[in-house]
N, CA and C atoms as a LAMMPS dump frame, in Angstrom:
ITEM: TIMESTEP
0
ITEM: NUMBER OF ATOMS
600
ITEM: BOX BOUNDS ff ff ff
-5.0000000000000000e+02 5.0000000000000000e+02
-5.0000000000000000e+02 5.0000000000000000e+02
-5.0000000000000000e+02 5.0000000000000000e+02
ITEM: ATOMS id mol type element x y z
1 1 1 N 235.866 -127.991 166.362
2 1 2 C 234.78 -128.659 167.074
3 1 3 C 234.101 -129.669 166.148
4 2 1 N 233.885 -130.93 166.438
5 2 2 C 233.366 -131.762 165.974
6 2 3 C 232.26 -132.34 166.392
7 3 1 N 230.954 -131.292 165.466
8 3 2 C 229.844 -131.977 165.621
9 3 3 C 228.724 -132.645 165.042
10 4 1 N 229.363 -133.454 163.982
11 4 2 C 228.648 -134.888 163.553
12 4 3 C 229.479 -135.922 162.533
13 5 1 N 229.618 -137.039 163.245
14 5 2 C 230.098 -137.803 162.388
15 5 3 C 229.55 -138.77 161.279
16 6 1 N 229.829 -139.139 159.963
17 6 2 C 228.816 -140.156 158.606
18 6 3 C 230.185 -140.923 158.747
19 7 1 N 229.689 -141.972 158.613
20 7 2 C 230.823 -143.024 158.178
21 7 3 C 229.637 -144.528 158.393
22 8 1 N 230.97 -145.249 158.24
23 8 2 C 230.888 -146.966 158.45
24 8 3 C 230.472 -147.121 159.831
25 9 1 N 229.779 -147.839 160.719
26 9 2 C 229.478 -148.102 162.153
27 9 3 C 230.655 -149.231 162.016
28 10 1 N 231.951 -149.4 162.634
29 10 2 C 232.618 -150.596 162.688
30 10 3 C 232.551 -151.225 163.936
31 11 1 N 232.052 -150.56 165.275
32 11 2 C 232.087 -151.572 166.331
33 11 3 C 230.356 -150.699 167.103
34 12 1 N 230.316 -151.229 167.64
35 12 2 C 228.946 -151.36 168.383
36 12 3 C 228.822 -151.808 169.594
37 13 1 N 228.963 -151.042 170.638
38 13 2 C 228.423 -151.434 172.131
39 13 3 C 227.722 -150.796 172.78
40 14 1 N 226.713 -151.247 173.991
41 14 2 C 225.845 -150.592 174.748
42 14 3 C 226.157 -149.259 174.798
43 15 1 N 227.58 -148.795 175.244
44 15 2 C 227.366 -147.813 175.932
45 15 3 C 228.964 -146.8 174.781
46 16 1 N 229.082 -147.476 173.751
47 16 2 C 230.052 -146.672 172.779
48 16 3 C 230.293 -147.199 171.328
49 17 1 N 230.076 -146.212 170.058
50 17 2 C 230.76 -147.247 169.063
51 17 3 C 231.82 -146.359 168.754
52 18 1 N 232.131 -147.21 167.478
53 18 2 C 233.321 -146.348 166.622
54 18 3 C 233.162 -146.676 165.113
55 19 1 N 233.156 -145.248 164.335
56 19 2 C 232.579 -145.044 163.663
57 19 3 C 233.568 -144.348 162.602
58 20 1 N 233.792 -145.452 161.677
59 20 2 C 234.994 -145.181 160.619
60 20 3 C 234.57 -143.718 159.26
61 21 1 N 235.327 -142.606 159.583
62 21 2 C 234.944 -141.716 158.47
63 21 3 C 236.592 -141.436 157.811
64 22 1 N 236.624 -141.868 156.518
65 22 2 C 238.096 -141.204 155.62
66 22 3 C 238.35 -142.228 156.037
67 23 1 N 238.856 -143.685 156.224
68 23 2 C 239.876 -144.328 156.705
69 23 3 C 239.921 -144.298 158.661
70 24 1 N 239.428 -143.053 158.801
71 24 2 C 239.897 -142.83 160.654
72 24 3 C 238.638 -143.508 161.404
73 25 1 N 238.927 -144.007 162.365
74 25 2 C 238.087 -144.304 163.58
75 25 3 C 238.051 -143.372 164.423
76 26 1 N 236.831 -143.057 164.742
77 26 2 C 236.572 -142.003 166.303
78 26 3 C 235.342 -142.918 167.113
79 27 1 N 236.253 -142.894 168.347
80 27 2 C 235.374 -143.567 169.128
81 27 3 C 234.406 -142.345 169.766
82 28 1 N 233.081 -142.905 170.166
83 28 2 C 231.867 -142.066 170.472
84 28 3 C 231.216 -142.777 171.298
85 29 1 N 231.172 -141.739 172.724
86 29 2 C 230.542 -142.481 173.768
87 29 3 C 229.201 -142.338 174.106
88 30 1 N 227.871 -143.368 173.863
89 30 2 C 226.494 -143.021 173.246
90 30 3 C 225.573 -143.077 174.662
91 31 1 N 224.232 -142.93 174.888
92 31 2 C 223.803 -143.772 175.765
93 31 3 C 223.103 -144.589 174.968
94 32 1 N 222.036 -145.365 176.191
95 32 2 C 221.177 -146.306 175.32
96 32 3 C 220.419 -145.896 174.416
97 33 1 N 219.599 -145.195 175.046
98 33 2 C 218.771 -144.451 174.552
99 33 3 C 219.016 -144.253 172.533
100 34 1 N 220.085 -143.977 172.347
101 34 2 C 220.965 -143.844 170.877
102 34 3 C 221.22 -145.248 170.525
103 35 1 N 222.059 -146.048 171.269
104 35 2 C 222.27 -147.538 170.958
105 35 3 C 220.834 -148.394 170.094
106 36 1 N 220.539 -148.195 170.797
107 36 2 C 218.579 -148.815 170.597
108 36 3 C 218.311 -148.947 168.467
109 37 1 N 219.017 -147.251 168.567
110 37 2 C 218.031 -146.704 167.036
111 37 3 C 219.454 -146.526 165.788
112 38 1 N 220.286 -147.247 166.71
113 38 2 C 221.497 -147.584 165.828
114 38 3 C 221.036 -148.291 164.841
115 39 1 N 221.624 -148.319 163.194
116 39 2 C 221.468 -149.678 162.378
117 39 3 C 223.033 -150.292 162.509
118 40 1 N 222.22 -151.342 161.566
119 40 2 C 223.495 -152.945 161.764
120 40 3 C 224.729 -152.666 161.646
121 41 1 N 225.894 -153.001 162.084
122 41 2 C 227.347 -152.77 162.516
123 41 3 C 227.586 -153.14 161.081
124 42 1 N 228.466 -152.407 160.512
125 42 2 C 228.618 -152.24 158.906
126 42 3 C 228.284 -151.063 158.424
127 43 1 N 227.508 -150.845 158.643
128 43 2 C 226.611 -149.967 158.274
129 43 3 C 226.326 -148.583 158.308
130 44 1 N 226.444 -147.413 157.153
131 44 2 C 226.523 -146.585 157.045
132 44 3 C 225.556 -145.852 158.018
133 45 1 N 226.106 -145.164 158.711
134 45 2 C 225.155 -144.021 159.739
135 45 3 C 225.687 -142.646 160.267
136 46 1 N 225.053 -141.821 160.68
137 46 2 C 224.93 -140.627 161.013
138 46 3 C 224.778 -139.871 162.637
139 47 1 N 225.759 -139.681 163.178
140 47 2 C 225.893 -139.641 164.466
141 47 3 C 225.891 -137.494 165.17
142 48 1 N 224.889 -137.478 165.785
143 48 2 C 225.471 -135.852 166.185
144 48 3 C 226.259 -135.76 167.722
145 49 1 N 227.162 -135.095 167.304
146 49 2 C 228.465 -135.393 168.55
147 49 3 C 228.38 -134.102 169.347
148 50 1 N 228.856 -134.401 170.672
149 50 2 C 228.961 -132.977 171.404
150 50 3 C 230.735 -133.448 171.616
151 51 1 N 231.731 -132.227 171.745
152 51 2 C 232.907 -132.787 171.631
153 51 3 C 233.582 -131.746 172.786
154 52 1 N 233.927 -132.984 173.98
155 52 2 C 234.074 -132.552 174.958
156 52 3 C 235.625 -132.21 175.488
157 53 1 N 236.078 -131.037 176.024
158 53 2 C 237.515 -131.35 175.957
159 53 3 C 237.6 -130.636 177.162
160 54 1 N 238.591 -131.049 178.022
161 54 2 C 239.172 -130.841 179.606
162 54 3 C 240.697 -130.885 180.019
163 55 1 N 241.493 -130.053 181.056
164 55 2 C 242.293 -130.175 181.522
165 55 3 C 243.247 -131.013 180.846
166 56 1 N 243.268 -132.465 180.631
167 56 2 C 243.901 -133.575 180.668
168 56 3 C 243.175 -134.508 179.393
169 57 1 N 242.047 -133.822 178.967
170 57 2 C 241.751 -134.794 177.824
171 57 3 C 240.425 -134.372 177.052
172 58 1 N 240.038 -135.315 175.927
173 58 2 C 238.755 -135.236 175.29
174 58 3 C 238.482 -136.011 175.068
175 59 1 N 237.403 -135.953 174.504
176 59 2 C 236.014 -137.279 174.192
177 59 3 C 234.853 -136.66 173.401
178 60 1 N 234.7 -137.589 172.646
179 60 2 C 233.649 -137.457 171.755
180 60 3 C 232.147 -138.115 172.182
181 61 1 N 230.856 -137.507 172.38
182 61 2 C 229.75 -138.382 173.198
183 61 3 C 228.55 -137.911 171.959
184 62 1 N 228.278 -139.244 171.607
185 62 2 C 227.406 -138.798 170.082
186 62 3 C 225.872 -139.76 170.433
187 63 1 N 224.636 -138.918 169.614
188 63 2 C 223.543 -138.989 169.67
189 63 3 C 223.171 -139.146 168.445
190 64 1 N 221.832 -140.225 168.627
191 64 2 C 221.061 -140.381 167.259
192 64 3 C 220.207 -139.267 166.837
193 65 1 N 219.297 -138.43 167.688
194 65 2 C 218.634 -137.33 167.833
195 65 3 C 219.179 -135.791 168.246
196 66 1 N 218.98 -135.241 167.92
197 66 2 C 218.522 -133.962 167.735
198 66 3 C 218.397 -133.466 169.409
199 67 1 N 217.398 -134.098 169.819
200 67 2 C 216.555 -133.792 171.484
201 67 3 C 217.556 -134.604 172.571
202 68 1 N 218.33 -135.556 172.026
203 68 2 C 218.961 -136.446 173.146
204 68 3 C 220.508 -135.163 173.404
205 69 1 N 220.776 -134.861 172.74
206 69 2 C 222.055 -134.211 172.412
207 69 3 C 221.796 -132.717 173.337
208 70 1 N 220.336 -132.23 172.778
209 70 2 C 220.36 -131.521 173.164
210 70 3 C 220.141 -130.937 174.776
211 71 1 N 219.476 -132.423 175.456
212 71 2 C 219.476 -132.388 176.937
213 71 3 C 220.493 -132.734 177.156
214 72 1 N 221.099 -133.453 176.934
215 72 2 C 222.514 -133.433 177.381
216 72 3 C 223.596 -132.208 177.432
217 73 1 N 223.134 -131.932 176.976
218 73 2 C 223.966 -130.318 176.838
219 73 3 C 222.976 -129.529 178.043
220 74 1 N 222.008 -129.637 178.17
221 74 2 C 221.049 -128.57 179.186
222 74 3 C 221.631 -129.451 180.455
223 75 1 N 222.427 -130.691 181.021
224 75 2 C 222.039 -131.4 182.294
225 75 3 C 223.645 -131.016 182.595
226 76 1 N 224.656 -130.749 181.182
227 76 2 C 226.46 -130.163 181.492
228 76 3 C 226.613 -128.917 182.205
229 77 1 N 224.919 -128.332 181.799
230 77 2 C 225.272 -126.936 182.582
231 77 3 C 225.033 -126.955 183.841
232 78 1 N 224.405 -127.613 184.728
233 78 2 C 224.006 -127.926 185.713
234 78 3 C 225.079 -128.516 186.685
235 79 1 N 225.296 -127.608 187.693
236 79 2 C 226.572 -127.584 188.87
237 79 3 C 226.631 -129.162 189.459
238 80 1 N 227.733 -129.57 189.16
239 80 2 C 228.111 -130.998 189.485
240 80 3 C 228.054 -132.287 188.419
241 81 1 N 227.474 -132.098 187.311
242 81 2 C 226.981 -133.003 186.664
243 81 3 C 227.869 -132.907 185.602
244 82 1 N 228.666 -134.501 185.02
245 82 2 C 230.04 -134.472 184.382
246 82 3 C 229.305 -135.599 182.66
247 83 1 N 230.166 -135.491 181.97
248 83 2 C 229.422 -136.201 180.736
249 83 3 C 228.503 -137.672 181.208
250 84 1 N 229.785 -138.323 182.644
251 84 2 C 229.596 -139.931 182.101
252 84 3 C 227.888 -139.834 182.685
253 85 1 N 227.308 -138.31 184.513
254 85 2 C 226.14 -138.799 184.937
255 85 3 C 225.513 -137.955 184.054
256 86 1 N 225.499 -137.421 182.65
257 86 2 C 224.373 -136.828 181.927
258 86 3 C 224.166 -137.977 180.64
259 87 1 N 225.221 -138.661 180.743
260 87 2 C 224.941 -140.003 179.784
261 87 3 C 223.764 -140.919 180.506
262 88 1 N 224.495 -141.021 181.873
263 88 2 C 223.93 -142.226 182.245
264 88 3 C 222.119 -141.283 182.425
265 89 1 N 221.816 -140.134 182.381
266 89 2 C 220.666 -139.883 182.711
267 89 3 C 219.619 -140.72 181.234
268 90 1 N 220.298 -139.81 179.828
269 90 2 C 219.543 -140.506 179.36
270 90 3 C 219.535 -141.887 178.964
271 91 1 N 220.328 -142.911 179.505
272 91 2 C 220.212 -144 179.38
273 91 3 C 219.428 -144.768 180.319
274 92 1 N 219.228 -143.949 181.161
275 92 2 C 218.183 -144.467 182.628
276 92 3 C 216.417 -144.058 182.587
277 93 1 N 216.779 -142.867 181.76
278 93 2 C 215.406 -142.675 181.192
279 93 3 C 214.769 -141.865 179.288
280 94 1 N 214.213 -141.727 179.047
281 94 2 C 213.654 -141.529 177.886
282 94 3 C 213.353 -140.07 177.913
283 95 1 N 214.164 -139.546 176.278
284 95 2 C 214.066 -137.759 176.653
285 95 3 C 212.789 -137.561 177.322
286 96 1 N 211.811 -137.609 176.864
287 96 2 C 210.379 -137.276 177.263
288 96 3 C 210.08 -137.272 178.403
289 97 1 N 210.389 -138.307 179.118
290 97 2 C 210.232 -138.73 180.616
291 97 3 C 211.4 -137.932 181.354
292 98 1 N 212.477 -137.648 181.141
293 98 2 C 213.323 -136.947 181.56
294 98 3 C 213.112 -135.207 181.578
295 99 1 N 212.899 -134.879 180.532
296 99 2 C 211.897 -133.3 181.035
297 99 3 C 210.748 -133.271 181.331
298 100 1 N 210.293 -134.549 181.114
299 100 2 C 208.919 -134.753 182.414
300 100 3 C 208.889 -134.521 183.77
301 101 1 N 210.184 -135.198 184.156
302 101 2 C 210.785 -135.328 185.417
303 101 3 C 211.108 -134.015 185.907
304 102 1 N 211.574 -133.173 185.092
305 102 2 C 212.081 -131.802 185.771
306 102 3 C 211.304 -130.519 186.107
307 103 1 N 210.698 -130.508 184.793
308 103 2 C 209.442 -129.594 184.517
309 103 3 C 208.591 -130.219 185.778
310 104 1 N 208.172 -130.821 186.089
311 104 2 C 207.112 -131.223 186.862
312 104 3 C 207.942 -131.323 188.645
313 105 1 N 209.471 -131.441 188.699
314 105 2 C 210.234 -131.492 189.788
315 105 3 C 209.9 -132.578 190.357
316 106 1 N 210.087 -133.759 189.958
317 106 2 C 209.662 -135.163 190.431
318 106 3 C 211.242 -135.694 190.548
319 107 1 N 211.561 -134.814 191.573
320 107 2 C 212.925 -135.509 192.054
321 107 3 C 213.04 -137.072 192.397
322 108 1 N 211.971 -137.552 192.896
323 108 2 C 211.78 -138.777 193.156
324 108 3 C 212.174 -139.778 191.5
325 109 1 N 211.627 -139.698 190.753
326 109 2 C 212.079 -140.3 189.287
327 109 3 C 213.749 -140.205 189.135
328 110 1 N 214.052 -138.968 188.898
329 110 2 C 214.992 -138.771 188.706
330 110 3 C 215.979 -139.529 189.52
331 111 1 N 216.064 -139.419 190.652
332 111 2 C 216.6 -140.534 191.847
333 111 3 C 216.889 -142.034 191.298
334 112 1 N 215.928 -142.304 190.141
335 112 2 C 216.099 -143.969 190.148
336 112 3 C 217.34 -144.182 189.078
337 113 1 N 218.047 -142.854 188.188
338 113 2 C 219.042 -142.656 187.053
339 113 3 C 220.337 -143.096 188.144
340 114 1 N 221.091 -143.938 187.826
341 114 2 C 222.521 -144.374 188.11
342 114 3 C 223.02 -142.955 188.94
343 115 1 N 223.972 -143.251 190.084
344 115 2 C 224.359 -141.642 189.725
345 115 3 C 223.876 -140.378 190.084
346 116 1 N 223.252 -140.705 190.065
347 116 2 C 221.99 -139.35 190.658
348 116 3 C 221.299 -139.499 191.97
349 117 1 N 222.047 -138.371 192.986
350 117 2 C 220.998 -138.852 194.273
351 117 3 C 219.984 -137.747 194.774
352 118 1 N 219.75 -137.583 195.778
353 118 2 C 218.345 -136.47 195.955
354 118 3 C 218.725 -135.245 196.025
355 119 1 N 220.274 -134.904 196.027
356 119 2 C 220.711 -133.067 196.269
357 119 3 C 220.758 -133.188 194.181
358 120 1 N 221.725 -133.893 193.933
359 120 2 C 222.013 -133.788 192.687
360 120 3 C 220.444 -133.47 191.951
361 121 1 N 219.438 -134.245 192.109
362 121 2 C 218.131 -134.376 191.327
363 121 3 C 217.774 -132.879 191.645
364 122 1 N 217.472 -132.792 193.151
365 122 2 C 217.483 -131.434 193.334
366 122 3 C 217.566 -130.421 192.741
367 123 1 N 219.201 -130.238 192.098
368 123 2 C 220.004 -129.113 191.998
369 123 3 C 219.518 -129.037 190.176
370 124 1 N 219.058 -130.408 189.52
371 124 2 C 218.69 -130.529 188.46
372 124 3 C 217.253 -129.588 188.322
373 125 1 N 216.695 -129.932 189.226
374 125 2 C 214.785 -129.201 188.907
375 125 3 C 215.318 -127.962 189.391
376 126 1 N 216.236 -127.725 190.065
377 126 2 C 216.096 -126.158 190.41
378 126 3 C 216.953 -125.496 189.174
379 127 1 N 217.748 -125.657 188.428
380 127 2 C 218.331 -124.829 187.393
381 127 3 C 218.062 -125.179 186.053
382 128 1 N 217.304 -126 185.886
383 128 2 C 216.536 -126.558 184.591
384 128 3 C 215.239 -126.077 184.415
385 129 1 N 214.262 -126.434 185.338
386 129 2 C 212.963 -126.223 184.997
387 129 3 C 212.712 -125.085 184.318
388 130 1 N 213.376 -123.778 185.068
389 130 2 C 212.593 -122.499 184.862
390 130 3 C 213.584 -122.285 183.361
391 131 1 N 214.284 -122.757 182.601
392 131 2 C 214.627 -122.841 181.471
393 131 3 C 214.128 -123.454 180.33
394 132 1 N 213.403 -124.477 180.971
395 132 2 C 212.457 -125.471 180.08
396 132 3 C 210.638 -124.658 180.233
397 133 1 N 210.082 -124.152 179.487
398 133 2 C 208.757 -124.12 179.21
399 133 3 C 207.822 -125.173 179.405
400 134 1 N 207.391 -125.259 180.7
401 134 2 C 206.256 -126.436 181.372
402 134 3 C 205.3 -126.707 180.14
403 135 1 N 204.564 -125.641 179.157
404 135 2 C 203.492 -125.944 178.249
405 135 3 C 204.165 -126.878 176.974
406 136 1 N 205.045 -126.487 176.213
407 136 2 C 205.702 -126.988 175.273
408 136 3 C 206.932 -127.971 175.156
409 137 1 N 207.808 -128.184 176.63
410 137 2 C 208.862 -128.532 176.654
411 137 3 C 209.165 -130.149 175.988
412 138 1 N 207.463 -130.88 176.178
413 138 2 C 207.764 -132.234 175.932
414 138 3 C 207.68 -131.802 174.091
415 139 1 N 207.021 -130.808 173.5
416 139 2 C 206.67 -131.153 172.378
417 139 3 C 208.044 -130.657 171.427
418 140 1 N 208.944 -129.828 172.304
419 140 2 C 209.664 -128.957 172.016
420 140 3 C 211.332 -129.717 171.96
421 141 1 N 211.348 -130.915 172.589
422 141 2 C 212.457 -131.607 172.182
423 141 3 C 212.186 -133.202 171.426
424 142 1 N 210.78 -133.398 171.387
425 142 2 C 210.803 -135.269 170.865
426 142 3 C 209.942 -134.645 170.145
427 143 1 N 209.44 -133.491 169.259
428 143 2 C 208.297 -133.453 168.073
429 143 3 C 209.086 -133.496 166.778
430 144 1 N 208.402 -134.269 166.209
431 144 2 C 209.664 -133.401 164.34
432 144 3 C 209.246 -132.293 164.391
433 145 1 N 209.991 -131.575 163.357
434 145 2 C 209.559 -130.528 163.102
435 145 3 C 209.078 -130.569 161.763
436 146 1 N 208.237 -129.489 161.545
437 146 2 C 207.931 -129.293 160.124
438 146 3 C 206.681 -130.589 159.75
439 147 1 N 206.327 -131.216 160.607
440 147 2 C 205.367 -132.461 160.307
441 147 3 C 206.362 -133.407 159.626
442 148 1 N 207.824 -133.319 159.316
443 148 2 C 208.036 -134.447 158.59
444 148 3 C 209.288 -135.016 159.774
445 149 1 N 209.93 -136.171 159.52
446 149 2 C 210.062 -137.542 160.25
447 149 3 C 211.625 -136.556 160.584
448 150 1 N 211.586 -137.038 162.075
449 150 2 C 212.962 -136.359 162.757
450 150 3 C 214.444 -136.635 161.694
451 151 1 N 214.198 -138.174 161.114
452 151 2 C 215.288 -139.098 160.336
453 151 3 C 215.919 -138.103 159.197
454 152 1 N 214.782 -137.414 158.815
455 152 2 C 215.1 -136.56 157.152
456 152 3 C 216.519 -135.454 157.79
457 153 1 N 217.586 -136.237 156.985
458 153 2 C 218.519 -135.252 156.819
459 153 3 C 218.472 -133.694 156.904
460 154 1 N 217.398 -133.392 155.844
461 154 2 C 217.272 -131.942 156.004
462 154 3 C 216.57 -131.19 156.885
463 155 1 N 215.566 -131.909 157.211
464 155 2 C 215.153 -131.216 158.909
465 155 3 C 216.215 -131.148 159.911
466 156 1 N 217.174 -132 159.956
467 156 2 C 217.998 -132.414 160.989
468 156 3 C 219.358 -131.295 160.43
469 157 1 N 219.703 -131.086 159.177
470 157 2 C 220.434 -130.025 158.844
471 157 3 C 219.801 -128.666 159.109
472 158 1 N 218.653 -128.53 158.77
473 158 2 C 218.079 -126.965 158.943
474 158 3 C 218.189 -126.888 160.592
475 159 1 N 217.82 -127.795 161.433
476 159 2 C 217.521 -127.243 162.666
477 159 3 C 218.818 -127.106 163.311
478 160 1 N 220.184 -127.624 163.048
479 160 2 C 221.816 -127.507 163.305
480 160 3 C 221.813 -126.072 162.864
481 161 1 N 221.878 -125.899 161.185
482 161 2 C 222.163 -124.683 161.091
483 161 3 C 221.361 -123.694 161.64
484 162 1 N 219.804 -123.92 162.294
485 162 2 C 219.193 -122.458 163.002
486 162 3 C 220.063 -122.8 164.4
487 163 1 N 220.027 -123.674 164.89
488 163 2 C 220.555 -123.62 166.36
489 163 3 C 222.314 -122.943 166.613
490 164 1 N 223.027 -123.386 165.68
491 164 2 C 223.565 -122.652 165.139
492 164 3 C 223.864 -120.774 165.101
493 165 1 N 222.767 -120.624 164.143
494 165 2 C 222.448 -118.946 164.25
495 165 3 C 222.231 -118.282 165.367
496 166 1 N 221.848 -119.215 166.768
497 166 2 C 221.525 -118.812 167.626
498 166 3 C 219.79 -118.755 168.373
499 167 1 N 219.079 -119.366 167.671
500 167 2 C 217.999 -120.269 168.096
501 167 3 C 218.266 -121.6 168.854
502 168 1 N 217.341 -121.098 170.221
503 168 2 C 217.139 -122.405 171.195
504 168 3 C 215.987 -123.527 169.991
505 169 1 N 216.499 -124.783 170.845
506 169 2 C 216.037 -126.231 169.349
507 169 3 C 214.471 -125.834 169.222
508 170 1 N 213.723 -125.623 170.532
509 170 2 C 212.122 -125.576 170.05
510 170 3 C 212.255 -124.262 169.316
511 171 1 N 212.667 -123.272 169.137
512 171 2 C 212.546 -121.78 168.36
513 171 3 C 212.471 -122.372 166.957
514 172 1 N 213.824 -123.316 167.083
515 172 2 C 214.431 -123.941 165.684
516 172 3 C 213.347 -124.704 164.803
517 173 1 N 212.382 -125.337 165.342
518 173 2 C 211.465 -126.5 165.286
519 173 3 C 210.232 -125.827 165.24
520 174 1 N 209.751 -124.532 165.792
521 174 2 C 208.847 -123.531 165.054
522 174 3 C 208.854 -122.859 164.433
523 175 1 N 209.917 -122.895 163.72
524 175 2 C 210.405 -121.735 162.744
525 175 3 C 209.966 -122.616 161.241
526 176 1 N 210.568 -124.309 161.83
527 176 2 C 210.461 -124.587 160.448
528 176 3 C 208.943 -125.459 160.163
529 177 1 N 208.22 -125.496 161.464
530 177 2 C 206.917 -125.831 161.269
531 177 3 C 205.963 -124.795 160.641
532 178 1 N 206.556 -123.553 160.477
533 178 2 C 205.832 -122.355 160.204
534 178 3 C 205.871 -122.485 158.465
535 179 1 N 207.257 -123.27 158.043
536 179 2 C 206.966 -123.754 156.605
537 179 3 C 205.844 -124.124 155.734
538 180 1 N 205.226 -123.432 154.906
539 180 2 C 204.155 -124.602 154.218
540 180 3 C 204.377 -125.075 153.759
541 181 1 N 203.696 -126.576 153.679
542 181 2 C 204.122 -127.359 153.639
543 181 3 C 204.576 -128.184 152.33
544 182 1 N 203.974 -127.516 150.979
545 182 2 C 204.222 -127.594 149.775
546 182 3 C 205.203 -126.924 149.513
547 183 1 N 205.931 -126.155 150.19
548 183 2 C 207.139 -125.462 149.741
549 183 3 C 208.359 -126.209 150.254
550 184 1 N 207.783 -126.601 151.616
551 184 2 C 209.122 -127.53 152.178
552 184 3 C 209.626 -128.951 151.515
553 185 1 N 208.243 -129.273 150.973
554 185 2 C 208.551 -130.299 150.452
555 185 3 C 210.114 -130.956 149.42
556 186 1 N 209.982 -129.847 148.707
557 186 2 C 211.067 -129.872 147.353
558 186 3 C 212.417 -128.93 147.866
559 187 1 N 212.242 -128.286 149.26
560 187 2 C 213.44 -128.15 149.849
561 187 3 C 214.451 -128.172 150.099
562 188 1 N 215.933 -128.008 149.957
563 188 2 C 216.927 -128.621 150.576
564 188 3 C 217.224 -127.812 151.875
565 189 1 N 218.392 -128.198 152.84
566 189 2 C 218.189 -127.708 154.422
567 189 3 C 218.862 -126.173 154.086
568 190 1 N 218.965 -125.774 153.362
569 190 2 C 219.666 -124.636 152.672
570 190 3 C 218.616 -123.634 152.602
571 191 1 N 217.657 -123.885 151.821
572 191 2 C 216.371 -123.151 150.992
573 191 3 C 215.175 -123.713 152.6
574 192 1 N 215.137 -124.453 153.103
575 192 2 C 214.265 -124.468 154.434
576 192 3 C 214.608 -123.457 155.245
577 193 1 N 216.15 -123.181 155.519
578 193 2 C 216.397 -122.076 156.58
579 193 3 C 216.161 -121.088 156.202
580 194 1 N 216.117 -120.86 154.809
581 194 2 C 215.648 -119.373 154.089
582 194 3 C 214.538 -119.038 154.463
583 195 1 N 213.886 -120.39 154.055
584 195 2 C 211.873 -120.327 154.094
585 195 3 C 211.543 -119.956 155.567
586 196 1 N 212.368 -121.068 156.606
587 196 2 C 212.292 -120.831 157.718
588 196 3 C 212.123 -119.207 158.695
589 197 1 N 213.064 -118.661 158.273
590 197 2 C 213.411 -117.477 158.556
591 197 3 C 212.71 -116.336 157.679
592 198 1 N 211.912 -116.424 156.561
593 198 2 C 211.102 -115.827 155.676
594 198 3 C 210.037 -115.976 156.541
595 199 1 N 209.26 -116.607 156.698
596 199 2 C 207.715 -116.98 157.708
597 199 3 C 207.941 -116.706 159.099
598 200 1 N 208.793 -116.281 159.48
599 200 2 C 209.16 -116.418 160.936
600 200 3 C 208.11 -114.967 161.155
């Protein structure tokens, strides 16, 4: 299973790049939402992949965040809904606004995503919401964790390896906010999951 690619960014489009690691190209199919917070084509970057495989084939569909990846994975479980309309969701709207949309059952929003019509939106608020926590859900997929910047490698490693262990991402993201914060500092994502799981 392949889930994150570092390399060279060698091509760049709206809706896919490809992203040279060892010599190899793997193409990765993004939404906008990811496109946006891409850097310059050349350019060394860091992609988290969900790696999808079926009947007749696979595909690689990679995210700049942490929270984009991870609704996307909450909208695959949801009866009817295939990579290209959980791409196109978050490319039609903004994580935040998108578990806004559900938590709150504003099928109407949801309706305006490519792709998505009023049973589908439907079938979305009815097997999502009560999985998503109405009080925390917005803070629980677009907050950093730990007070420091989503970008830092090692937040973004510690919260893989808790999610990983078997922590849902907000568990993951209070575990390591529970860090103090002079200890996290000098950290690596190694010694955070320790700390993490020490304060828990």
């Amino acid at each position: 299973m392949i889930t994150s690619l570092e390399g060279r960014l060698a091509e760049k489009h709206p809706t896919r790049v490809v992203v040279v690691c060892g010599g190899v190209g793997y193409e990765v199919h993004i939404p906008l939402s990811s496109h946006d917070r891409l850097p310059a084509l050349g350019a060394e970057c860091r992609i988290l992949t969900h790696h999808h495989v079926w009947a007749d084939g696979q595909a690689l569909y990679g995210f700049v965040t942490e929270a984009e990846r991870e609704v996307f994975r909450l909208l695959l479980e949801v009866s009817g809904i295939g990579p290209k309309t959980a791409l196109s969701a978050l490319s039609g709207l903004s994580v935040r606004d998108l578990i806004a949309a559900i938590v709150n059952g504003d099928v109407k929003r949801l309706t305006t995503i490519s792709g998505i019509g009023r049973k589908t939106a439907e079938r979305i608020v009815v097997e999502l919401r009560d999985r998503i926590s109405k009080g925390d859900a917005l803070a629980a997929v677009t907050a950093p964790a730990g007070g420091a910047e989503s970008s830092d490698p090692r937040i973004r490693d510690a919260l893989e390896a808790l999610v990983s262990l078997g922590y849902k991402l907000a568990e993951a993201q209070s575990l390591l906010a529970a860090v103090p914060p002079e200890m996290a500092a000098a950290a690596d994502a190694g010694e955070l999951v320790r700390l993490a799981l020490r304060h828990r």
